[in-house]
N, C-alpha and C positions, 0 to 999 in steps of 0.2 A: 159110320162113326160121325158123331156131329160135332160143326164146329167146334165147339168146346172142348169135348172129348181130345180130338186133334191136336186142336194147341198144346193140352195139358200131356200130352203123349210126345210131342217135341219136347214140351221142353223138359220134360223128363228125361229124355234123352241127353240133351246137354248135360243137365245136373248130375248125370249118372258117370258121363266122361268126362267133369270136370272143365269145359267149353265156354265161354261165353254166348251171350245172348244175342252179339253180333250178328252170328251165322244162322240166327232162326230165319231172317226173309227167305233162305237159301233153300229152307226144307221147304216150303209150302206145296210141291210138285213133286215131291218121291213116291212111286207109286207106293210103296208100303208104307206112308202115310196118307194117304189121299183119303178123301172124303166118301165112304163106301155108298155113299146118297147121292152120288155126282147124276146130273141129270142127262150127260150126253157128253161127246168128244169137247173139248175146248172150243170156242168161238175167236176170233178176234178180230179187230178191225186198226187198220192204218189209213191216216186221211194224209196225203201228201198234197199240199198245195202248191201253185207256182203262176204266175201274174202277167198280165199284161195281154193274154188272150194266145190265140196260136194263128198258126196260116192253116187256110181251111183245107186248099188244096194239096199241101202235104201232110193233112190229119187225118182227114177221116175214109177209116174204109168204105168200100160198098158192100152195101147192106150184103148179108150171107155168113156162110161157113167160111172161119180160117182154116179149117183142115182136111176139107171137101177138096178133089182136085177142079181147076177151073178149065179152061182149055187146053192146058198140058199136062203131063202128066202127074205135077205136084198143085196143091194151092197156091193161087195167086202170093207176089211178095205185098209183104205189110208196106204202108204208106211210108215216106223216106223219115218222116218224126217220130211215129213206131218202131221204126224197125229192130232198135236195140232190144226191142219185147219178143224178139222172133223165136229165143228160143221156150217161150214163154208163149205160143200163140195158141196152144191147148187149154190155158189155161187165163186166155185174155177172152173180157167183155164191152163191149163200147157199147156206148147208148147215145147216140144222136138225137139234136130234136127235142131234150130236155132243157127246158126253158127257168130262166129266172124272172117273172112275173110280179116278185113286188114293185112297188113303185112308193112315192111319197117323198120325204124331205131324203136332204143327202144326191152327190153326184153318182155319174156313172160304175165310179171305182168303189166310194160308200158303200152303197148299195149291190153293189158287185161282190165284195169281201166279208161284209158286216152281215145280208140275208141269205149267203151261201151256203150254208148250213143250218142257221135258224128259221129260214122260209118264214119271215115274218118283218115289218118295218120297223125302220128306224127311228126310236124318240127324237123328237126335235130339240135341236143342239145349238152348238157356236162353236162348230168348228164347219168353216164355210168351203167347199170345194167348187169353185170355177164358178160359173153362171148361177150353178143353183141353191137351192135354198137349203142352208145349215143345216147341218146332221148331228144328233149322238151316238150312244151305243144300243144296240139291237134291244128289240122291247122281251125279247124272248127267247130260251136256251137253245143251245145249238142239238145237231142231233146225237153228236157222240156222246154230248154228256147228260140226254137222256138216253141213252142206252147205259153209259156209267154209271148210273141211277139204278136200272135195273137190274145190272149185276152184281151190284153192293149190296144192294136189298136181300140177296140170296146166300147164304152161308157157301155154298157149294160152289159159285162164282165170282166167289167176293175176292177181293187180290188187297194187297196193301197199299197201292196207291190209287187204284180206282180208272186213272187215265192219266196220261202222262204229254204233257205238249213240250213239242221238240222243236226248233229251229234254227236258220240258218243266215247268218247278214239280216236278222230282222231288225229295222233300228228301236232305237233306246230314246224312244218315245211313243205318248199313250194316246193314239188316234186311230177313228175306225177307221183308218187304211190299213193301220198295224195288225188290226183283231181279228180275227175269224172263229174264234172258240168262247164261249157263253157261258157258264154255267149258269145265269136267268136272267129277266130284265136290268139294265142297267148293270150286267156282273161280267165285264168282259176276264178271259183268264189271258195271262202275258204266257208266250212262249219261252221258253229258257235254250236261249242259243248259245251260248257256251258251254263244249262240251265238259270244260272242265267243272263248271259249277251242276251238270246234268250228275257229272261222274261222283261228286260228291254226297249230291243229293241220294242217288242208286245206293253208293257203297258203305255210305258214312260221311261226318262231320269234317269238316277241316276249316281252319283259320283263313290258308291262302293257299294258292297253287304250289307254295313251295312243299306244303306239307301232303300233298297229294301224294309222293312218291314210295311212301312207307306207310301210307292209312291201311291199307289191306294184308300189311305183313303177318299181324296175329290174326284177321280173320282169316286168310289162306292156311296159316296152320291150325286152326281150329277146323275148316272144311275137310282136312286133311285126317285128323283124330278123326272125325266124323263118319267118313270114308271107311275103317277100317271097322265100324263099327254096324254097319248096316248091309243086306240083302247089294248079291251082285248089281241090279239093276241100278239102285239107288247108288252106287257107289261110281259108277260109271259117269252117271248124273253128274253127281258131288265133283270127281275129278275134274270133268267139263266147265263146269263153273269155276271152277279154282283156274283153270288154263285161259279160259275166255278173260278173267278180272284181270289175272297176272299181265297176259299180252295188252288188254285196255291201256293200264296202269305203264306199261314201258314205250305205250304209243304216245300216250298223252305225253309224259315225261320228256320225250323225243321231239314231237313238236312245240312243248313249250321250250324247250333250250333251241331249236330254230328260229323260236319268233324272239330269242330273248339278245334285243337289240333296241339301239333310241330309236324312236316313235314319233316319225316328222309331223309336224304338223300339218293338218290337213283341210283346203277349202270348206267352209259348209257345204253338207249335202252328198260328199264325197266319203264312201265306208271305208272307213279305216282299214278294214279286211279285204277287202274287192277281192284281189289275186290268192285267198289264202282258200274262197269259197271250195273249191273243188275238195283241200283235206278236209277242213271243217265237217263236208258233209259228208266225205266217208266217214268220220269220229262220230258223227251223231248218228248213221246209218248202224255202226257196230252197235252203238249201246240201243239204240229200237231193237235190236235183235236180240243183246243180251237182257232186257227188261223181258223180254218177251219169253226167253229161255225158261228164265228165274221166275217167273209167273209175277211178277211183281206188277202187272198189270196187264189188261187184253184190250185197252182200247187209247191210241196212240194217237197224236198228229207229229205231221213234218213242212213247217211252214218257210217254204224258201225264199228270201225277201218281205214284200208286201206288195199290196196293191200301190199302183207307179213304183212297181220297183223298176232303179236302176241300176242292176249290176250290169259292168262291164266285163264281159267274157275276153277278157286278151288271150288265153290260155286257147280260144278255137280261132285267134285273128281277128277278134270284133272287141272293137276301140270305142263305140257308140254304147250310150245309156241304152237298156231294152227298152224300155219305156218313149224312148223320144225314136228309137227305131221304128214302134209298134202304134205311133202314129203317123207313120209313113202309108203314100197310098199305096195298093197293089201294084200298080204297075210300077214302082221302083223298083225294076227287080235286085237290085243289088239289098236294096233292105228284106225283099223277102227270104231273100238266100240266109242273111245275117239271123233271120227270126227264125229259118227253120231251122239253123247251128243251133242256137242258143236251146229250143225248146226238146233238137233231136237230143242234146244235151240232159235236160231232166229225165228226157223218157230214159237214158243212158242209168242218170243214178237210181229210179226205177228198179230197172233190169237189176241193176246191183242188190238192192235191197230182197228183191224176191229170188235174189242166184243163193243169197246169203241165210234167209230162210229157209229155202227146199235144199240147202245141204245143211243144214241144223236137223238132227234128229226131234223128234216129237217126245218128249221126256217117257211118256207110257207107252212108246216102242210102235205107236197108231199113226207109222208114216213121219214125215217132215212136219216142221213148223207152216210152211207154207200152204198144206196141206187144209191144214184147220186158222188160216188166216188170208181176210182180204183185202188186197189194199187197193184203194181208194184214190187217183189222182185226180184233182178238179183244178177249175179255175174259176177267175172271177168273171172273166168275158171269153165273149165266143170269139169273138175277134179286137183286137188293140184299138185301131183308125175309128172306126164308129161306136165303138162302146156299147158294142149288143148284145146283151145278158141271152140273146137265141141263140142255141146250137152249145152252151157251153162245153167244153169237153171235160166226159165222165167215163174214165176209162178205172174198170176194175179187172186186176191181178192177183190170181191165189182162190184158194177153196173155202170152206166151212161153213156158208152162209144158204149154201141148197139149189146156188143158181146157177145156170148151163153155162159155160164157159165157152170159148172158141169160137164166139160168132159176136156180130155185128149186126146192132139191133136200132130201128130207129121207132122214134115216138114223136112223129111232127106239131109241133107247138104245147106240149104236154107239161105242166107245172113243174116244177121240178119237187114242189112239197109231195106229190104223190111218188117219190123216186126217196124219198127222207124215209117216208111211212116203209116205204121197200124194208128200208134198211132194220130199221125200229122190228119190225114184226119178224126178219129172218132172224134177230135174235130173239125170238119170243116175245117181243111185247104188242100182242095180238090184239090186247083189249084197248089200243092205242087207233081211236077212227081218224084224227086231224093231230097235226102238226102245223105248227105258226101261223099262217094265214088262212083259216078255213073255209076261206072262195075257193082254196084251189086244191081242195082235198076232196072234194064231193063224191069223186070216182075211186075213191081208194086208194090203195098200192097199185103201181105195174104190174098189169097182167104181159105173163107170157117170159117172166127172168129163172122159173125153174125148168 
């Protein structure tokens, strides 16, 4: 069936049960609507970001199998900032060794957050970090949204919003510390940290939060008509989405009447939300999985802070900015301890995000959501104190991209553009030889990730 076909085949549907047009994003994924031209299982990818670099010696595995036994009789345990991936270590991959090698205007953070993704330098700017010479925004798209590129281009993989960027405490200002997501030169995209304005955007239109609380009342009864009206599979679907919106919608509700109090005024520099980060990002966590559900898009970011971010973690006993921890030397050990909380921490929300996927069914019955999804955790430094784009950590969790999971892989001094290109080609964009800087694609994609 082609595109076209498709559509005019939904929306007949409605016009038939009297429904609105609402609930058409809803059908896009019913297998007896699906696209009989589909070229292969679903794809997708999650980019989770999170700042200031990690400790190396509670990061990174040695090199090998996670599932091979080592000298006892189980495999070795994951490093102590992993560990929350343990039960996840089937379907973990690390790549040590993968380097960020641009250089040019812009500081270590600039540069860190802004080429992260676009593997390409930064136009020269006025916006000045520390010693060095002033940066703008990346001269070149990032890689999610050339792959968003590529699946838009396709009837068959085309979704309604293309890619969706998500955040969390990111501030509310436009600086390549803030950016990480491109859509081309000079096109940085803002993340939407609010989940309430995320939830809007997914489900429908609303004025203010207050009218959040009844936007989906007639598309759940329309979901509902809908339901009675189509093949068991599809109906199952249908209900899912109705249960998944509904519980959204009584979450959000819940924590805006918890935060609904005066709002002290706050030092510069100081996030208004600090101590609320942990709900926050299970709210934004839920809706990356129900976007995901609903097809309404296969290619995600999750941006926790920014580069120099400072959240303060009081919620694990750390009172200190991360950022001014993560310029502490190693031997403080009392900061390393604090850095490996804070980071065992993201690999925590992580865990969550991929527990929440692989018990999500796969809409066409072909396994879990996690199954046919991989996500992506990086950073902008390999370590906070020296600022060394070496070693970044690139840790990916989840299937669908063709590469061997459950080992620990390293690429000593290796571009990180030829790990972009990886990515780029596991979703078929084969005919793609460079990405951003083409010094440092000469060798291709990574040999040796299927």
């Amino acid at each position: 069936m082609s595109d076209g076909r498709e559509r005019l085949a939904r929306r007949e549907l409605l016009g038939r049960l009297g429904v609105g047009g609402a609930v058409l994003p809803f059908l896009g994924n019913l297998p007896s609507l699906a696209h009989a031209a589909a070229a292969g299982p679903k794809q997708r990818l999650v980019i989770v970001f999170s700042p200031d670099g990690t400790v190396r010696k509670n990061f990174w595995p040695a090199a090998g199998s996670f599932t091979a036994p080592g000298d006892s009789a189980s495999p070795a345990a994951l490093p102590p900032i992993l560990a929350p991936l343990e039960p996840f270590r089937d379907r973990l991959l690390t790549l040590k060794g993968v380097c960020n090698k641009i250089r040019g205007d812009g500081d270590g953070h600039m540069r860190g957050i802004g080429c992260l993704l676009t593997g390409v330098e930064l136009f020269p700017g006025n916006i000045q970090g520390g010693s060095d010479t002033p940066a703008g925004w990346s001269s070149g798209p990032s890689i999610d949204q050339q792959i968003r590129a590529h699946l838009q281009a396709r009837p068959d993989t085309a979704t309604r919003f293309g890619s969706l960027e998500f955040g969390v405490l990111v501030p509310e200002r436009a600086d390549t510390w803030t950016r990480m997501i491109y859509a081309g030169p000079n096109r940085p995209v803002a993340p939407i940290d609010d989940p309430y304005r995320m939830f809007a955007r997914l489900y429908g239109q609303a004025r203010d939060r207050e009218a959040l609380s009844s936007v989906l009342d007639d598309v759940v009864d329309d979901l509902r008509a809908v339901a009675a009206a189509v093949p068991a599979a599809d109906r199952r679907i249908l209900e899912e989405h109705a249960a998944l919106v509904r519980g959204l919608e009584t979450e959000l509700a819940a924590q805006r009447a918890a935060a609904a109090h005066p709002v002290p005024v706050l030092e510069p520099g100081i996030l208004e939300d600090n101590d609320r980060m942990p709900q926050i990002s299970r709210m934004q966590i839920e809706l990356v999985v129900a976007a995901l559900a609903a097809d309404f898009t296969r290619v995600a970011s999750l941006q926790y802070t920014n580069s120099v971010g400072q959240a303060r973690m009081k919620w694990l006993g750390v009172d200190e900015g991360q950022h001014d921890l993560s310029h502490e030397p190693n031997g403080n050990e009392a900061a390393q301890e604090k850095l490996t909380k804070i980071n065992t921490w993201y690999a925590g929300e992580i865990a969550h995000l991929a527990r929440r996927l692989a018990e999500t069914p796969e809409p066409d019955g072909s396994g879990s959501l996690l199954d046919h999804t991989t996500i992506l955790w990086t950073n902008e430094l390999g370590e906070g104190n020296s600022h060394t784009r070496n070693d970044i950590p690139w840790v990916l969790v989840g299937g669908g991209l063709g590469f061997t999971t459950g080992r620990a892989l390293e690429f000593p001094g290796v571009p990180h553009n030829r790990f972009l290109l990886s990515l780029a080609h596991a979703f078929g964009v084969t005919g793609l030889e460079r990405f951003g800087n083409p010094d440092f694609c000469a060798d291709g994609p990574l040999s040796g990730l299927a």
